[in-house]
C-alpha positions in Angstrom: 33.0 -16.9 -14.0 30.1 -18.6 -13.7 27.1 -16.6 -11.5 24.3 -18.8 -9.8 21.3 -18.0 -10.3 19.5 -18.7 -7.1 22.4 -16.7 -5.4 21.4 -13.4 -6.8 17.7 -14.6 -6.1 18.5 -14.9 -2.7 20.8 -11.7 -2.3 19.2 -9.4 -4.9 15.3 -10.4 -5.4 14.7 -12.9 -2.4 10.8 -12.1 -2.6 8.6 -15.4 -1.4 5.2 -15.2 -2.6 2.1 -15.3 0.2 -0.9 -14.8 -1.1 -3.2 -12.7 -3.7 -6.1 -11.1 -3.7 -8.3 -9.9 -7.1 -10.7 -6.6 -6.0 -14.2 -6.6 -6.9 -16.4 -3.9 -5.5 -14.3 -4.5 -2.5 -14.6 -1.7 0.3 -11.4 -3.3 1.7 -8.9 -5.6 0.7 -7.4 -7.9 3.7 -3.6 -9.8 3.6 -1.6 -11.3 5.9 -4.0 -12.2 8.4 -2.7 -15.2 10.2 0.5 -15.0 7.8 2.8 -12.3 9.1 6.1 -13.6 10.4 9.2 -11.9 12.5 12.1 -11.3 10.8 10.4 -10.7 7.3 9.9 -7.5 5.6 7.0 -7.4 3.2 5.4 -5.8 0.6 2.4 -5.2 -1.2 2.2 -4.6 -4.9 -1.1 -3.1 -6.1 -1.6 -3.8 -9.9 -3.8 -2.5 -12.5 -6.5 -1.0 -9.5 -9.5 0.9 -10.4 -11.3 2.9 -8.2 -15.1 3.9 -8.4 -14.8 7.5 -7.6 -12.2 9.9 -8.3 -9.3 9.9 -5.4 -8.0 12.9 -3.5 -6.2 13.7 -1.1 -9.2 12.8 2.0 -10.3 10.1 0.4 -7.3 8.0 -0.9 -6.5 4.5 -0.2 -4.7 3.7 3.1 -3.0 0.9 4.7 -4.0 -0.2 8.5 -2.6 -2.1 10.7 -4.5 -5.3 12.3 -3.3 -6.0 15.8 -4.1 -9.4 18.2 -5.6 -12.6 17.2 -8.8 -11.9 14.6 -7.5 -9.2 13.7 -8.4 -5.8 15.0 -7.7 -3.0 12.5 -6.6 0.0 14.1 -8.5 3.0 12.8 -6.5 6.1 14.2 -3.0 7.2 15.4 -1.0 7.2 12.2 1.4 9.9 10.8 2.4 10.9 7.3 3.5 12.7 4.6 3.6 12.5 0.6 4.2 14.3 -2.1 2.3 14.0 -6.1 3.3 15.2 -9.9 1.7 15.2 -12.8 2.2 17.0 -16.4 0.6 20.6 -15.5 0.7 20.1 -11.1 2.8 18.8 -8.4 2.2 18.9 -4.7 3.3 17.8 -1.7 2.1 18.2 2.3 1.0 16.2 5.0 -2.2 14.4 5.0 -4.1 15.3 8.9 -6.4 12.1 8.5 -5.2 9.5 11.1 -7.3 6.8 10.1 -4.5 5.0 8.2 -1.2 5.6 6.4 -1.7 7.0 2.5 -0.6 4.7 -0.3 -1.5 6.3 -3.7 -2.5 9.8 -3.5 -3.6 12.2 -6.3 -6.5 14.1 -7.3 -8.7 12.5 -10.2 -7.1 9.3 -10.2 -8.6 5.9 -10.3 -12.1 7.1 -11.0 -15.4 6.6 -13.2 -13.2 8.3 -16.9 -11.8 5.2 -19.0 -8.6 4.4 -18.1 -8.1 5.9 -14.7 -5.6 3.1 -12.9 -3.1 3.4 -10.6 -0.8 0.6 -9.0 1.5 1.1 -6.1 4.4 -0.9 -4.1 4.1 -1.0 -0.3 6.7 -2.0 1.6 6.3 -2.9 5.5 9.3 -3.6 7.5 9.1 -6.6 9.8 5.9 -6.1 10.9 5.4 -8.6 13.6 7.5 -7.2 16.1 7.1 -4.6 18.6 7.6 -1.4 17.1 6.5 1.7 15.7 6.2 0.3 12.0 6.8 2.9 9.0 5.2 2.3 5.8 6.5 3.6 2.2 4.9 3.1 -1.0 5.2 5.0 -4.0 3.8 4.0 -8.1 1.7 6.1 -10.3 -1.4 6.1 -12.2 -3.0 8.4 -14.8 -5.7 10.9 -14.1 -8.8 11.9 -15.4 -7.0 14.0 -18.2 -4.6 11.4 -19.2 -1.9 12.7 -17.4 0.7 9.9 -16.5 1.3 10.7 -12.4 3.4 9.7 -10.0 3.0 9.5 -5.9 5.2 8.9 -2.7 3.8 8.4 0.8 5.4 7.4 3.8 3.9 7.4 7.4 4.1 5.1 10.7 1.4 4.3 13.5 2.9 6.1 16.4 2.0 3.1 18.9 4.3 -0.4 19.5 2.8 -2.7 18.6 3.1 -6.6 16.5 0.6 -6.1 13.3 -1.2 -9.4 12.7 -3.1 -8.2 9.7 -3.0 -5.5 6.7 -6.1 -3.8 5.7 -6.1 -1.4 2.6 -8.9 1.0 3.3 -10.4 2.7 0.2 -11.0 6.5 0.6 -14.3 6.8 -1.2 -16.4 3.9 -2.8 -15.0 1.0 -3.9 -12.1 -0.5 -5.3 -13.8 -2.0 -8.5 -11.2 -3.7 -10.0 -7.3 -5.0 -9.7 -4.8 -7.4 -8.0 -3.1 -7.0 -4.7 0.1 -9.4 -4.0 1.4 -9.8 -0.8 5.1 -11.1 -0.2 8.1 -11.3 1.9 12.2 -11.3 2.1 13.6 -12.8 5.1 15.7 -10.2 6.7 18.6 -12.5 7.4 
């Protein structure tokens, strides 16, 4: 039997690109803004990013939702919970900063030591409707020792509300270097 290609695009993959943006020294990095649509989920894969200070727990990177025409980033009321390994740690908890929803989270990682990266996927689910939207992401990086690490977050602003905008907040610093993709997959 003969399987078609765009088929198992459509029903297995299905991902439409919307945009890109490259980090440089960025504080924040901004997607979606005027581009969110109802009845898409979406997600956010973070490549090859390199932060200027070392992450941790207070100070990781974390996704916000923008709300209303502009768009207006909303800066508290979010829940979460995540969980980290690495080769000689693992931990897990909930993080009580409000101020946005976790997306990579490990001590050491992504700092000033040579080849501290980390890259992430964060998925949204249809975002531009009314709802209490939960986030997931999970990806892994490697520490200041070398350690390969891995990372899982999930969380939810506890308001309903249509998100216009997504803002990844960096922790601490800046976000020196690395891509960040945003696409969707129509629901039906």
């Amino acid at each position: 039997t003969k399987v078609d290609a765009n088929l198992i695009d459509a029903q297995i993959g299905g991902w439409e690109f919307v945009e890109s943006v490259t980090a440089s020294t960025s504080s924040t990095i901004d997607l979606g803004e005027g581009n969110l649509a109802s009845g898409y989920n979406y997600q956010i894969d973070c490549i090859q990013v390199k932060n200027s200070a070392d992450l941790s727990v207070a100070n990781c990177p974390r996704l916000q939702f923008g709300t209303s025409s502009g768009p207006t980033y909303q800066t508290s009321g979010y829940t979460n919970q995540m969980g980290n390994w690495a080769a000689t740690a693992e931990d897990s908890g909930r993080d009580s900063t409000t101020a946005g929803i976790p997306i990579v989270v490990f001590g050491n990682l992504g700092g000033a030591t040579a080849g501290e990266t980390w890259d992430a996927v964060v998925n949204i689910p249809n975002p531009a409707t009314s709802a209490e939207h939960r986030v997931s992401s999970w990806g892994g990086g490697i520490n200041n020792a070398g350690d390969e690490c891995l990372y899982f977050c999930v969380g939810h602003r506890t308001t309903a509300e249509v998100v216009t905008g997504l803002r990844i907040l960096n922790g601490t610093g800046t976000i020196d270097s690395g891509t960040f993709i945003l696409s969707r997959r129509k629901i039906a």
